[in-house]
N, C-alpha and C positions, 0 to 999 in steps of 0.2 A: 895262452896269452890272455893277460885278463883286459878287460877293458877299460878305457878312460873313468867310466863311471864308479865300476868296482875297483878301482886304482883310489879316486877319489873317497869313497867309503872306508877302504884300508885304513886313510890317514897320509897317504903314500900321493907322491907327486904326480900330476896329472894334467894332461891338458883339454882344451876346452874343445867336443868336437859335437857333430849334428846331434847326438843323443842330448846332452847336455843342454845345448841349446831348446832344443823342443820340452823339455823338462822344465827350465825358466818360462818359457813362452808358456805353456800349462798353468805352471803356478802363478802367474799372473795376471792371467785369465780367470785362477779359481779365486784368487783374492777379488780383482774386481769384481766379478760376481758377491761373493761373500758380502763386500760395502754394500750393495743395493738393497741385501736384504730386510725386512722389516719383523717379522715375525718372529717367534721363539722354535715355533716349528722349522721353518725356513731356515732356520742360524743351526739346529739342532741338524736335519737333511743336509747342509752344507760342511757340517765339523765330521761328520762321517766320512763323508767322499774325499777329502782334504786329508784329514789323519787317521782314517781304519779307523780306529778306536781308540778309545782314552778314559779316564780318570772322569774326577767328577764333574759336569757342565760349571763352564766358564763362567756363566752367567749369576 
């Protein structure tokens, strides 16, 4: 049985349970964090942990 999450990921309907919640609760924490930042280094450390990896820096 798969779960709410990987339900969610599917595309496939899904309802909202502890996994989920701690996952917003995370990413919201990592955003406000991210605002505080000042630095290029600091912004660069932060876009790592948030997204693995990506493309060219935002900045």
């Amino acid at each position: 049985m798969k779960t709410q999450k990987q339900r969610m990921i599917d595309g496939k309907l899904y309802m909202g349970d502890e996994e989920l919640r701690e996952d917003t609760y995370q990413a919201r924490r990592n955003m406000l964090e991210f605002n505080k930042l000042i630095t290029k280094e600091e912004i660069t450390s932060m876009e790592s942990k948030i997204f693995g990896s990506y493309g060219n820096p935002s900045y």
